[in-house]
N, CA, C, O and CB atoms as a CASP TS submission, in Angstrom:
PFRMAT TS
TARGET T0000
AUTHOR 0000-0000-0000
METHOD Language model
MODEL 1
PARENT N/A
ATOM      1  N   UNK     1       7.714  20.485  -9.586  1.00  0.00           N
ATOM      2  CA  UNK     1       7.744  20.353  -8.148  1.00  0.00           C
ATOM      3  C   UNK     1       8.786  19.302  -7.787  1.00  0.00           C
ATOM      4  O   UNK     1       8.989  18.253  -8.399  1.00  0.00           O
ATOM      5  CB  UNK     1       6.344  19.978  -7.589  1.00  0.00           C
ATOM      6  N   UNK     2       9.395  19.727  -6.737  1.00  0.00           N
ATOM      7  CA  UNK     2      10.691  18.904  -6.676  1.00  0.00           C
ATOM      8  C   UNK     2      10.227  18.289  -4.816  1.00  0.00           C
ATOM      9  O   UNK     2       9.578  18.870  -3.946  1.00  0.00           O
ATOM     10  CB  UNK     2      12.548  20.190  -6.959  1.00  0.00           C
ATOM     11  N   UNK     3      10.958  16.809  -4.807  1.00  0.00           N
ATOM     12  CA  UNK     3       9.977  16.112  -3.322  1.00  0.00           C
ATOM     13  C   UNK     3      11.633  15.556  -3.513  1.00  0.00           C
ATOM     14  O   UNK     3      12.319  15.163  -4.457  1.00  0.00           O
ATOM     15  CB  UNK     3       7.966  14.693  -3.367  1.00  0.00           C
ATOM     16  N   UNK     4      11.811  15.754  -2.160  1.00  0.00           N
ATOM     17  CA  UNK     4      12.917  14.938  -1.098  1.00  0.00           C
ATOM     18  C   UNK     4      12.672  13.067  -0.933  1.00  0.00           C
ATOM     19  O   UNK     4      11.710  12.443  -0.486  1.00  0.00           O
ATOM     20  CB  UNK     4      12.599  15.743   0.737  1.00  0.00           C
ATOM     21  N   UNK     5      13.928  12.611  -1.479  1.00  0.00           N
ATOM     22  CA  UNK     5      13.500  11.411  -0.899  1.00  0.00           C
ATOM     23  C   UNK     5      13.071  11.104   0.350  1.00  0.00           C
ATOM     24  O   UNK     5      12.457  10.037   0.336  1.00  0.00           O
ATOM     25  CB  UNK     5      14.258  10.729  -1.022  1.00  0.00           C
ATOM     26  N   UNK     6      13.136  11.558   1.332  1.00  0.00           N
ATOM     27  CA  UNK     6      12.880  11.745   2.990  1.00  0.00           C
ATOM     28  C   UNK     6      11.011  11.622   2.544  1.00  0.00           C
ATOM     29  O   UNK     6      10.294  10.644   2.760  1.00  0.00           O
ATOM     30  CB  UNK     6      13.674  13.791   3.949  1.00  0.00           C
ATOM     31  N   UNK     7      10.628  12.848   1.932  1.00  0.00           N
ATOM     32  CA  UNK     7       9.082  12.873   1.880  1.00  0.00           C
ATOM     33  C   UNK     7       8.613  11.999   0.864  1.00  0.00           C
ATOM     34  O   UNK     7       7.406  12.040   0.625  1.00  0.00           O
ATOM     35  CB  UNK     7       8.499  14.262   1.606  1.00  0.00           C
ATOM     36  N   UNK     8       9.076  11.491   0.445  1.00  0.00           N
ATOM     37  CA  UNK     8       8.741  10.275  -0.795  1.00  0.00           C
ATOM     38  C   UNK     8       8.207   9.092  -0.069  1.00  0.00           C
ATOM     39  O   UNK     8       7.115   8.526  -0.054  1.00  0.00           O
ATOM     40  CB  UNK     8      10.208   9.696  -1.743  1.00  0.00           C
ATOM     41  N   UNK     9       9.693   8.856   0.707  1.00  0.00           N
ATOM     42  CA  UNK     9       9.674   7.563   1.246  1.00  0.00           C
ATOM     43  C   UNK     9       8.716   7.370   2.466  1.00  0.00           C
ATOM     44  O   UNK     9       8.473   6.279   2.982  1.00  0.00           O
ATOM     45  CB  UNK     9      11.039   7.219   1.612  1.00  0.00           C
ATOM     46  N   UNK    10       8.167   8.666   2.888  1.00  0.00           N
ATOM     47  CA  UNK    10       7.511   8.718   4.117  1.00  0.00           C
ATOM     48  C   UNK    10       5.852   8.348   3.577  1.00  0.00           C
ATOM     49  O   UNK    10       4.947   7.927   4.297  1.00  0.00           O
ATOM     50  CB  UNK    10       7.787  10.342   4.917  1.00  0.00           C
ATOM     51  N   UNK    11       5.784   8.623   2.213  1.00  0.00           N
ATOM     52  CA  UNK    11       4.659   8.640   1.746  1.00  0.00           C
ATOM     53  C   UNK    11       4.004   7.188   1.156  1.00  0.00           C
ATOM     54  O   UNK    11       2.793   7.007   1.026  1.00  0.00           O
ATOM     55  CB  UNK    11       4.775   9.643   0.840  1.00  0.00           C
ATOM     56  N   UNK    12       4.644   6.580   0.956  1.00  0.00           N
ATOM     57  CA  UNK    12       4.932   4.957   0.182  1.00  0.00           C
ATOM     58  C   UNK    12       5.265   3.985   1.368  1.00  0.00           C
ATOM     59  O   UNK    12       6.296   4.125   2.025  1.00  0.00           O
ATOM     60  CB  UNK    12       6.475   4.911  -1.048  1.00  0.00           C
ATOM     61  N   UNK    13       4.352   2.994   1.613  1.00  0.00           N
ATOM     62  CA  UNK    13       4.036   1.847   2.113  1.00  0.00           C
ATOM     63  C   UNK    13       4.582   0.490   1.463  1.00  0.00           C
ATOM     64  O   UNK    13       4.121   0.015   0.425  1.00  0.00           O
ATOM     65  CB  UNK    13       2.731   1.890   2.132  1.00  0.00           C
ATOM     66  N   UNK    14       5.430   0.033   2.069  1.00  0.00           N
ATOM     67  CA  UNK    14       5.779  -1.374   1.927  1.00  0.00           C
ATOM     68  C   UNK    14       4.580  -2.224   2.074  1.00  0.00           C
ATOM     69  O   UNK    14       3.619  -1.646   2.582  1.00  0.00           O
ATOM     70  CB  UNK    14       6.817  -1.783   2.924  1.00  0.00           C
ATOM     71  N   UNK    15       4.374  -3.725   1.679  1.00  0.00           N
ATOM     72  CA  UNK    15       3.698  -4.496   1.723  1.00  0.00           C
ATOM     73  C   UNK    15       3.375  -5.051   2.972  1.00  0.00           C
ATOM     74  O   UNK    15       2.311  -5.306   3.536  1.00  0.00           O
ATOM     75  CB  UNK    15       4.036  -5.118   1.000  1.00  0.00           C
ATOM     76  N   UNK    16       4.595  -5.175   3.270  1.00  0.00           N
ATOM     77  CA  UNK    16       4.426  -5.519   5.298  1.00  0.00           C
ATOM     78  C   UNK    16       3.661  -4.308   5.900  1.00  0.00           C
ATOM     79  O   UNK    16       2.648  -4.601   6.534  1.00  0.00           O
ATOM     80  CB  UNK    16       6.295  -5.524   6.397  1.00  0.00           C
ATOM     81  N   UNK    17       3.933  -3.212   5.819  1.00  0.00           N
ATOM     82  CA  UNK    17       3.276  -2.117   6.629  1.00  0.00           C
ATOM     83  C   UNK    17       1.955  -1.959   6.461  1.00  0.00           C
ATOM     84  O   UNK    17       1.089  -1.604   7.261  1.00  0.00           O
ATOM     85  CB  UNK    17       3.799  -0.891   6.397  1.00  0.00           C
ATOM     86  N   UNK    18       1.872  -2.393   4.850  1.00  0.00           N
ATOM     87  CA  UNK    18      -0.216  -2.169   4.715  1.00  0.00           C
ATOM     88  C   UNK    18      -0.195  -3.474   5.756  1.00  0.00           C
ATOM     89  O   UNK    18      -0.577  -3.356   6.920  1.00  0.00           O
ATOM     90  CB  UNK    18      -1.448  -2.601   2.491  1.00  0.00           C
ATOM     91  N   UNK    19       0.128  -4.301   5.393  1.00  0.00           N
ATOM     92  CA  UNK    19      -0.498  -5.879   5.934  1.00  0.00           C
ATOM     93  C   UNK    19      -0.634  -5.711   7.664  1.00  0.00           C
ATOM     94  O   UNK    19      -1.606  -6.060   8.333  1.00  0.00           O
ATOM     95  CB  UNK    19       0.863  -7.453   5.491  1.00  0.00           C
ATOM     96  N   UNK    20       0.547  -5.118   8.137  1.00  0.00           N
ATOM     97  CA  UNK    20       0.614  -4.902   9.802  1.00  0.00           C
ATOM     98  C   UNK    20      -0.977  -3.766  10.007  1.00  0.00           C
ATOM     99  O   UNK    20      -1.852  -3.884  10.865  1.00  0.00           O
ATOM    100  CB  UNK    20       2.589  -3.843  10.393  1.00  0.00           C
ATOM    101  N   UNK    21      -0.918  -3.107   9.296  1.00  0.00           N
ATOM    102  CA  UNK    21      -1.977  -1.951  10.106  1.00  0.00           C
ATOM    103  C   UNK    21      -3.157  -2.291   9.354  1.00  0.00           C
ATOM    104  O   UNK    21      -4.146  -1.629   9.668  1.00  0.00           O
ATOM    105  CB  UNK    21      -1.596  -0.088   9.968  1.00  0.00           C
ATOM    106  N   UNK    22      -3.383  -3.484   8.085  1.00  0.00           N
ATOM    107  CA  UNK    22      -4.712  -3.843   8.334  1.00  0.00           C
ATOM    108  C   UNK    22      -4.910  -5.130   8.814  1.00  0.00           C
ATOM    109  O   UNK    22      -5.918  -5.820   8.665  1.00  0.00           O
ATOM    110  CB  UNK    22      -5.445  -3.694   7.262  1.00  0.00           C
ATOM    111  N   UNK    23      -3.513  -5.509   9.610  1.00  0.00           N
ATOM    112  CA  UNK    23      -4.209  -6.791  10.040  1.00  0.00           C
ATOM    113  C   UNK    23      -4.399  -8.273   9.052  1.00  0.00           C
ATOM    114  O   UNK    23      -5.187  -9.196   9.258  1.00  0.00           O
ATOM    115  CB  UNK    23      -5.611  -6.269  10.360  1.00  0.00           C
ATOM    116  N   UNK    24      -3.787  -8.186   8.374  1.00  0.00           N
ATOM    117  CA  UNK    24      -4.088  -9.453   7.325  1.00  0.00           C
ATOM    118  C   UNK    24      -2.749  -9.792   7.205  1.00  0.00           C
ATOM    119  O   UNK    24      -1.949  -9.021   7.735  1.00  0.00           O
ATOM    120  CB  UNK    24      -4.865  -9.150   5.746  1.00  0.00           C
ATOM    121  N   UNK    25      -2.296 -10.829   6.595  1.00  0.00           N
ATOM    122  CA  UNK    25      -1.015 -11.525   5.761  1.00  0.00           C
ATOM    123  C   UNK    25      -0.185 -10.859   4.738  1.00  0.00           C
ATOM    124  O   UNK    25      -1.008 -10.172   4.133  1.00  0.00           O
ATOM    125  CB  UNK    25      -1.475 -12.642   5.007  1.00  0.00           C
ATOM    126  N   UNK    26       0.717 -10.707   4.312  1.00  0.00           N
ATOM    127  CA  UNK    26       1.209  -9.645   3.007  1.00  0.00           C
ATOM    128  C   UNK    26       1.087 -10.389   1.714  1.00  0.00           C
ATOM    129  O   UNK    26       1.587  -9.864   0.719  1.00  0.00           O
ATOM    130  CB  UNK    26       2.921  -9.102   3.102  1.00  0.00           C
ATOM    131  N   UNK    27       0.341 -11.824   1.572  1.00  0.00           N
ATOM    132  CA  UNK    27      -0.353 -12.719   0.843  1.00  0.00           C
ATOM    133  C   UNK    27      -1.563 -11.987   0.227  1.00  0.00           C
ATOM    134  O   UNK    27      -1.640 -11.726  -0.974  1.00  0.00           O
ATOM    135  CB  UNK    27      -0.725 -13.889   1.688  1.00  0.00           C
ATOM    136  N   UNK    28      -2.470 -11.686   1.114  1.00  0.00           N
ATOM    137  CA  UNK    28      -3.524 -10.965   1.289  1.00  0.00           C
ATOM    138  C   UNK    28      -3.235  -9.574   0.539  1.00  0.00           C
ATOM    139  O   UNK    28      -3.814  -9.657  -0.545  1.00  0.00           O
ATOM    140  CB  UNK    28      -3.821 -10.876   2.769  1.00  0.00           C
ATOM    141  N   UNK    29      -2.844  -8.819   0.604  1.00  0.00           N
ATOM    142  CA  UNK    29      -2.512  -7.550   0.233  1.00  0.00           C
ATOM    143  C   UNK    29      -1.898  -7.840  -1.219  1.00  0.00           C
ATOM    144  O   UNK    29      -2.505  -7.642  -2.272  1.00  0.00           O
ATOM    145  CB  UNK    29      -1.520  -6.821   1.318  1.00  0.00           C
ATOM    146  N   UNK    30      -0.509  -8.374  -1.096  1.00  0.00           N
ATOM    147  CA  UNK    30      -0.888  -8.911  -2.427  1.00  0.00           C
ATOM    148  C   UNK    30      -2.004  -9.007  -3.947  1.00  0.00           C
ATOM    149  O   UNK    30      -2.203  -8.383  -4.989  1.00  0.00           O
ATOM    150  CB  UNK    30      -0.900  -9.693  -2.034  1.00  0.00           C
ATOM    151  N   UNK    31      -2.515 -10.242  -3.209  1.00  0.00           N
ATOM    152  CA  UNK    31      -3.729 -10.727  -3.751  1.00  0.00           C
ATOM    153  C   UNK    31      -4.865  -9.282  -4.067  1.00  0.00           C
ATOM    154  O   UNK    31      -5.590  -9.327  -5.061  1.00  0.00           O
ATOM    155  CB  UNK    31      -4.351 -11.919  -2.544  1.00  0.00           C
ATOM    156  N   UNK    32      -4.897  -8.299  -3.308  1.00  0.00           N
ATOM    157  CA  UNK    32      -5.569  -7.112  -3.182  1.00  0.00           C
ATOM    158  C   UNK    32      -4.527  -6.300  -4.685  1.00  0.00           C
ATOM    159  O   UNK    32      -4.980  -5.990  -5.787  1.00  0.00           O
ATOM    160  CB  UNK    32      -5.415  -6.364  -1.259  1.00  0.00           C
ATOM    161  N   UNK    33      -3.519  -6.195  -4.340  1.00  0.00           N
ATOM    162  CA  UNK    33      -2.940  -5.629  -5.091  1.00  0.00           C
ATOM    163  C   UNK    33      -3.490  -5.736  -6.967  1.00  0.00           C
ATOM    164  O   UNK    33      -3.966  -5.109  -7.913  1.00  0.00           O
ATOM    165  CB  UNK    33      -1.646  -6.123  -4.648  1.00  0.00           C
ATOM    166  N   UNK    34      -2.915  -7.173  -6.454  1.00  0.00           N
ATOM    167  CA  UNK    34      -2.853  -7.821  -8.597  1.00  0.00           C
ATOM    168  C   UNK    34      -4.613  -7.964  -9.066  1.00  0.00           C
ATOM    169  O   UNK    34      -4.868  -7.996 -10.271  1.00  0.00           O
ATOM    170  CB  UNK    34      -1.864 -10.326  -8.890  1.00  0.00           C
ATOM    171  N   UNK    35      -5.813  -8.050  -7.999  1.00  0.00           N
ATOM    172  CA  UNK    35      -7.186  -7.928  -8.530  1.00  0.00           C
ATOM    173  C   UNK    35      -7.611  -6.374  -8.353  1.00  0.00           C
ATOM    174  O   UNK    35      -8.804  -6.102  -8.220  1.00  0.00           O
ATOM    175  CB  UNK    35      -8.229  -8.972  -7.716  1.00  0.00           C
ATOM    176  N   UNK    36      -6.478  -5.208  -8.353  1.00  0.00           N
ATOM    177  CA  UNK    36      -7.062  -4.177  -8.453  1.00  0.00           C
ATOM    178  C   UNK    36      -8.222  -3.765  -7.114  1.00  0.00           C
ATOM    179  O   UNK    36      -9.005  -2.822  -7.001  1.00  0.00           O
ATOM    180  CB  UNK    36      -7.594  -4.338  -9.791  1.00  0.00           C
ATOM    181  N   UNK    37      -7.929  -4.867  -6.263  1.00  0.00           N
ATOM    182  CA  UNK    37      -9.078  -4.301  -5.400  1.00  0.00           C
ATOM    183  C   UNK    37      -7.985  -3.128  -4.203  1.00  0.00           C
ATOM    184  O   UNK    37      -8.454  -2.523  -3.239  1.00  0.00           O
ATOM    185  CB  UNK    37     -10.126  -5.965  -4.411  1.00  0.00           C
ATOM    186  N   UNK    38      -6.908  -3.102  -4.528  1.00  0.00           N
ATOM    187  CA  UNK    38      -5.890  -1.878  -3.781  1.00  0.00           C
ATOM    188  C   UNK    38      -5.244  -1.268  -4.271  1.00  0.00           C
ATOM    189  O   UNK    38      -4.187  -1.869  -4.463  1.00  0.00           O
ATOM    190  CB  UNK    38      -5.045  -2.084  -2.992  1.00  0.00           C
ATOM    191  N   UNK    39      -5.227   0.183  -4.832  1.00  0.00           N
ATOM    192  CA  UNK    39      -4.317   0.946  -5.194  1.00  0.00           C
ATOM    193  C   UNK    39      -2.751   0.626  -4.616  1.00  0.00           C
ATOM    194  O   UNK    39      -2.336   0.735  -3.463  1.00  0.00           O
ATOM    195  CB  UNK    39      -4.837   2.188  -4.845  1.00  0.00           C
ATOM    196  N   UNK    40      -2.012   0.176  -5.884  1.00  0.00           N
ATOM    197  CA  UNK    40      -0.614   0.577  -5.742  1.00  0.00           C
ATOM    198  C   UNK    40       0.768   1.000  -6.750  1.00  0.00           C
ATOM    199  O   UNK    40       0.630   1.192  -7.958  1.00  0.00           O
ATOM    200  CB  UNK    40      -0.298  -0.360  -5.138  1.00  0.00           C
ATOM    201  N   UNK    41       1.902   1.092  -6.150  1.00  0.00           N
ATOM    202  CA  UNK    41       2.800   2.066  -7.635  1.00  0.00           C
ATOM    203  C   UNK    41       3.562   0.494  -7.642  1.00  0.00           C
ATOM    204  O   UNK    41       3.580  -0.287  -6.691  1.00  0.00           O
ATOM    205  CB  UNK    41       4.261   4.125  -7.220  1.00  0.00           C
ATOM    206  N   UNK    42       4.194   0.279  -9.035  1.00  0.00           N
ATOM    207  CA  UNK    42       4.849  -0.990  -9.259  1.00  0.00           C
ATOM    208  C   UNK    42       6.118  -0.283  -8.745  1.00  0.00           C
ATOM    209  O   UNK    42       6.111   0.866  -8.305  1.00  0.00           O
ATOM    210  CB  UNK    42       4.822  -1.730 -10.873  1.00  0.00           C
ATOM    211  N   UNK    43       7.327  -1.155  -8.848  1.00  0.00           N
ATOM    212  CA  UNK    43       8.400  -0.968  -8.338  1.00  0.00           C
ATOM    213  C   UNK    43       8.681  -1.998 -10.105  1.00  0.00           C
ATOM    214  O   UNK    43       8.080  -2.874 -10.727  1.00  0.00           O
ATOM    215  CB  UNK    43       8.743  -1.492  -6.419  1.00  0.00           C
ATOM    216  N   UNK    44      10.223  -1.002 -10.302  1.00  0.00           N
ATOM    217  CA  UNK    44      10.957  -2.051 -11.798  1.00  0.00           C
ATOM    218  C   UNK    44      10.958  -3.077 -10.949  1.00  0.00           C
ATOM    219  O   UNK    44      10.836  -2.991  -9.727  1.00  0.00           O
ATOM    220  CB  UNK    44      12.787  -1.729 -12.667  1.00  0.00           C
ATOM    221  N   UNK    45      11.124  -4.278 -11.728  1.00  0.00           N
ATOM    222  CA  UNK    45      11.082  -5.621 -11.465  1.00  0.00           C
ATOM    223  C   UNK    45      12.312  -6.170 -11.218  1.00  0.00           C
ATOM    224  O   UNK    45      13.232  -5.991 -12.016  1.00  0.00           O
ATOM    225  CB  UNK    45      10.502  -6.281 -12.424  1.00  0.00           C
ATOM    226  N   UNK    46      12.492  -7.007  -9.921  1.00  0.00           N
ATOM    227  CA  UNK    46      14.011  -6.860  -9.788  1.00  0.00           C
ATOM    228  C   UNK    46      14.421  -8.888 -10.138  1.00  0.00           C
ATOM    229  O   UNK    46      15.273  -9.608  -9.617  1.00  0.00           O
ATOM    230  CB  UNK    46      14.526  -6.020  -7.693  1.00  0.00           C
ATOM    231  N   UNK    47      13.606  -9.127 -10.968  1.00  0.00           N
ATOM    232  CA  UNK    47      13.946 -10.588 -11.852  1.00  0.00           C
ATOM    233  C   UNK    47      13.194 -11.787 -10.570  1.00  0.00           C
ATOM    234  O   UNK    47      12.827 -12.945 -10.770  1.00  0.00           O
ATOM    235  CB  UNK    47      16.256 -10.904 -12.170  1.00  0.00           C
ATOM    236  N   UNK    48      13.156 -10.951  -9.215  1.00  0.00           N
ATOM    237  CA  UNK    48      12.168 -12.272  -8.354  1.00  0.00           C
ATOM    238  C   UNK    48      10.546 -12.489  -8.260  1.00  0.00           C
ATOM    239  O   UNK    48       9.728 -13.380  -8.486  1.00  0.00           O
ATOM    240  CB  UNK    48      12.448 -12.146  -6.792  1.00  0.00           C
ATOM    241  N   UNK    49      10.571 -11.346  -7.863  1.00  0.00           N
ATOM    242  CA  UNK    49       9.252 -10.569  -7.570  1.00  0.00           C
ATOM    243  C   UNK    49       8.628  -9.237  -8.192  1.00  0.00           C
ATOM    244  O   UNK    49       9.504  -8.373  -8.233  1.00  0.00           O
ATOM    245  CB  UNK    49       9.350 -10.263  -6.325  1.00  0.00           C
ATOM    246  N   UNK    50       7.750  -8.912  -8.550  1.00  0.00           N
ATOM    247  CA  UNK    50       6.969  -7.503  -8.553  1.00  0.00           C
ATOM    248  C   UNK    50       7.382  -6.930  -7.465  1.00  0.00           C
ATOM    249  O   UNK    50       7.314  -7.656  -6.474  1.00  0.00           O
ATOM    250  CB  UNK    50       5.408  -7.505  -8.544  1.00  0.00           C
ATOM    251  N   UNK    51       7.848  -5.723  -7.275  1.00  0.00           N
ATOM    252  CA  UNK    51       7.729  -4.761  -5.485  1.00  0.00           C
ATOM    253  C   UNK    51       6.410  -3.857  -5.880  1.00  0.00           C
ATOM    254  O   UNK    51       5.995  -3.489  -6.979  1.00  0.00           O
ATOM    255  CB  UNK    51       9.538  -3.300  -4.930  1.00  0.00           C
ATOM    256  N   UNK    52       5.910  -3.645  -4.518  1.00  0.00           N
ATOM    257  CA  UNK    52       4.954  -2.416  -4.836  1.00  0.00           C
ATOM    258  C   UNK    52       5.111  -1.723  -3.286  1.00  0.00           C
ATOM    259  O   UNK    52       5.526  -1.948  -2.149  1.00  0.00           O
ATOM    260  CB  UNK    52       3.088  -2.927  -5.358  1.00  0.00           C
ATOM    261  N   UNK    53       4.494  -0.771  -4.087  1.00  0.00           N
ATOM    262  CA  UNK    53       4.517   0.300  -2.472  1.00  0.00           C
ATOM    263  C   UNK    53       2.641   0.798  -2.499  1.00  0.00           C
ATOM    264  O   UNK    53       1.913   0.766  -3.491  1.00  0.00           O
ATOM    265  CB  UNK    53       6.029   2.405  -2.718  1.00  0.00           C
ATOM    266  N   UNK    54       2.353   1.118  -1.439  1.00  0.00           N
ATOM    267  CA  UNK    54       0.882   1.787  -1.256  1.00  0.00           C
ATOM    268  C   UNK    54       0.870   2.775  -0.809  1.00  0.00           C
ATOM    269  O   UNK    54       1.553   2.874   0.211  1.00  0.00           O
ATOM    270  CB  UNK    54      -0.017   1.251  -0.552  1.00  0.00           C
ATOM    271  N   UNK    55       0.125   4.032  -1.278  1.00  0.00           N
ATOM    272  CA  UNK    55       0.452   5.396  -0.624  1.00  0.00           C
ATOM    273  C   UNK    55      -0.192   5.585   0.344  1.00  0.00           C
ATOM    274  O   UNK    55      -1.372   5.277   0.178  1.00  0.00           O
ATOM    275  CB  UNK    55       0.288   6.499  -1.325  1.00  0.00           C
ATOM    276  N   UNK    56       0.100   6.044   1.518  1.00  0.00           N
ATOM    277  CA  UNK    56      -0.225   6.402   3.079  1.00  0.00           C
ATOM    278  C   UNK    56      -1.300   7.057   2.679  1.00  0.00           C
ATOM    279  O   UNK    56      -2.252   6.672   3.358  1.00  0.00           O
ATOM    280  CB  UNK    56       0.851   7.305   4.080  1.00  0.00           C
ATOM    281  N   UNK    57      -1.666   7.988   1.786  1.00  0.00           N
ATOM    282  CA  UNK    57      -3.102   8.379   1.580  1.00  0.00           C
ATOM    283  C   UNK    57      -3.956   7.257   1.436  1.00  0.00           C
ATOM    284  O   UNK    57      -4.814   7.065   2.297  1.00  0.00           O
ATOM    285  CB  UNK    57      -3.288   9.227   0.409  1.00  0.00           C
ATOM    286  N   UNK    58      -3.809   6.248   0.169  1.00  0.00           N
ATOM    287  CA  UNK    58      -4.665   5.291  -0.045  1.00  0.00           C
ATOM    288  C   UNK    58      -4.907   4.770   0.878  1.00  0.00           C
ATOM    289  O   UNK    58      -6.091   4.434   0.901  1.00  0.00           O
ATOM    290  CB  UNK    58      -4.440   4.539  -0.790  1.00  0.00           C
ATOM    291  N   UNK    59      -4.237   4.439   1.922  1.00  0.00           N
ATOM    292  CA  UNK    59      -4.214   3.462   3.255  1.00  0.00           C
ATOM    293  C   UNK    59      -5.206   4.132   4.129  1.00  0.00           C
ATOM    294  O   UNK    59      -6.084   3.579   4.790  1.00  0.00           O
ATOM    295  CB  UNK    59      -2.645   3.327   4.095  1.00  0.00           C
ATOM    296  N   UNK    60      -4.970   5.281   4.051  1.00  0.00           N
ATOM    297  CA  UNK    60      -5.872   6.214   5.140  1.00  0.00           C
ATOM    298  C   UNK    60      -7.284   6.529   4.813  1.00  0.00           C
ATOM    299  O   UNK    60      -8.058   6.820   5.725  1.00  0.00           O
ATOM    300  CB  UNK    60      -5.243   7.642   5.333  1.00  0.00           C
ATOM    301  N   UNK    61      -7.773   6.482   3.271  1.00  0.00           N
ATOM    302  CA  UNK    61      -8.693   6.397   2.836  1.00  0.00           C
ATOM    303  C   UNK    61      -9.393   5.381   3.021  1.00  0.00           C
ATOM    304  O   UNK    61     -10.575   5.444   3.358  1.00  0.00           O
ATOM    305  CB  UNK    61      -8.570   6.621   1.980  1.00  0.00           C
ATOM    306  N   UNK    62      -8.931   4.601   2.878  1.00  0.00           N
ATOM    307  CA  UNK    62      -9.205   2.800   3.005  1.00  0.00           C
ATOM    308  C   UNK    62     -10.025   2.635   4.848  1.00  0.00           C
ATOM    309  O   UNK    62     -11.201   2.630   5.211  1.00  0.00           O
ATOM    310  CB  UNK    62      -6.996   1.631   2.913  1.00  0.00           C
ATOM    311  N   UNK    63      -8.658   2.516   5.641  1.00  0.00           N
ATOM    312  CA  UNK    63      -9.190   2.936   6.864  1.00  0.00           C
ATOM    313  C   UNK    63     -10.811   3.705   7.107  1.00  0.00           C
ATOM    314  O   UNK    63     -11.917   3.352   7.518  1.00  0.00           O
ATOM    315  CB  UNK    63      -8.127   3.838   7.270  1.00  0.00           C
ATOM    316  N   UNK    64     -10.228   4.828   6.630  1.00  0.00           N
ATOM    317  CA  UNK    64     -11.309   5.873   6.918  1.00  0.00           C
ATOM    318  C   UNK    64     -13.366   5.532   6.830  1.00  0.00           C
ATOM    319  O   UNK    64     -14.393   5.576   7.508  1.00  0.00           O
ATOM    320  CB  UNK    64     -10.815   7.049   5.662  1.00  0.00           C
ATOM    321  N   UNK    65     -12.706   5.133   5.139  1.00  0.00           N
ATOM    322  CA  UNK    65     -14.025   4.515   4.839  1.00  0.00           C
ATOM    323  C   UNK    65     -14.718   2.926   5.061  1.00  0.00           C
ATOM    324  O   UNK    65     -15.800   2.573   4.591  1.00  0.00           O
ATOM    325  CB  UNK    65     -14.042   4.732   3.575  1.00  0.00           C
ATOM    326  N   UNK    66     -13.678   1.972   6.008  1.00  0.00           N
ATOM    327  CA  UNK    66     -13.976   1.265   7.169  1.00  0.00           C
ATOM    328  C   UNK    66     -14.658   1.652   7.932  1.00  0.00           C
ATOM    329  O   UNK    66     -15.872   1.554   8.113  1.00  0.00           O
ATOM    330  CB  UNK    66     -13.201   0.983   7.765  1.00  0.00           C
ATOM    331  N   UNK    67     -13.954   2.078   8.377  1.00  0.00           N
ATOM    332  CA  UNK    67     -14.869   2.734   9.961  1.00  0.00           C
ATOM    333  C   UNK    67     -15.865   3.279   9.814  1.00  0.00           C
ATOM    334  O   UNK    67     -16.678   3.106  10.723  1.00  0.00           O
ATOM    335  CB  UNK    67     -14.290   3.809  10.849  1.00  0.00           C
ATOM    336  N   UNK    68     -16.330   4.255   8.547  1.00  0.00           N
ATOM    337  CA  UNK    68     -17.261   4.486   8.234  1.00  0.00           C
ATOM    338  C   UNK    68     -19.181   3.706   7.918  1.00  0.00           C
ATOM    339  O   UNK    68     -20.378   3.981   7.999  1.00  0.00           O
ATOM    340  CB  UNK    68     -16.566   4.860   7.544  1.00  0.00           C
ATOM    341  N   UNK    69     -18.315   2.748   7.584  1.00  0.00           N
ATOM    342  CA  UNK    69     -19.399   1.383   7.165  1.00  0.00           C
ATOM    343  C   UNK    69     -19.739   0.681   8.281  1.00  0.00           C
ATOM    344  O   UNK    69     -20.747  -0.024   8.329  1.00  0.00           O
ATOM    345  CB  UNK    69     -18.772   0.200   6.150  1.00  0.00           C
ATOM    346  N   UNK    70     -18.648   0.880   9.563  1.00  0.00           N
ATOM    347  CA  UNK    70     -18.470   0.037  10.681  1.00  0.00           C
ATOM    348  C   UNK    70     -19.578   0.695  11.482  1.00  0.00           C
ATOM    349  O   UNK    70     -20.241  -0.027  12.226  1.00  0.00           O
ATOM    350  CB  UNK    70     -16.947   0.008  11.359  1.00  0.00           C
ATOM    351  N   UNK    71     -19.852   2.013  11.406  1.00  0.00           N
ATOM    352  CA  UNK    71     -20.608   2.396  12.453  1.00  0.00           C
ATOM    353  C   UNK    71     -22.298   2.676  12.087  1.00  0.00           C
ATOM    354  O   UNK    71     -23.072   3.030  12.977  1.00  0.00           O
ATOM    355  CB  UNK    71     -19.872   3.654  12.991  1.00  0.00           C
TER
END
């Protein structure tokens, strides 16, 4: 199966973008990240930092089953 970077990139979440739409710090998410308490894909290591991305599914799942508990 062959995927367009266009639909790749649409699918994969920067660290800022989880952090903006749940509302927390990109510290936070982070921290979520490296204790496994958030699904994410590593990015090669570019000698500063780890990159990661979060998939718009995981995010939406996440969400989902918020609101779920919320009500």
């Amino acid at each position: 199966m062959v995927f367009s970077d266009d639909k790749l990139a649409e699918e994969l979440l920067t660290i800022g973008e989880v952090a903006q739409e749940l509302r927390v710090d990109t510290t936070t998410v982070r921290r979520w990240i490296t204790s496994g308490a958030l699904e994410a894909v590593a990015l090669p290591y570019n000698g500063k930092r780890r990159g990661y991305r979060v998939k718009k599914r995981t995010l939406d799942t996440l969400l989902n089953t918020t609101a779920m508990r919320a009500s």
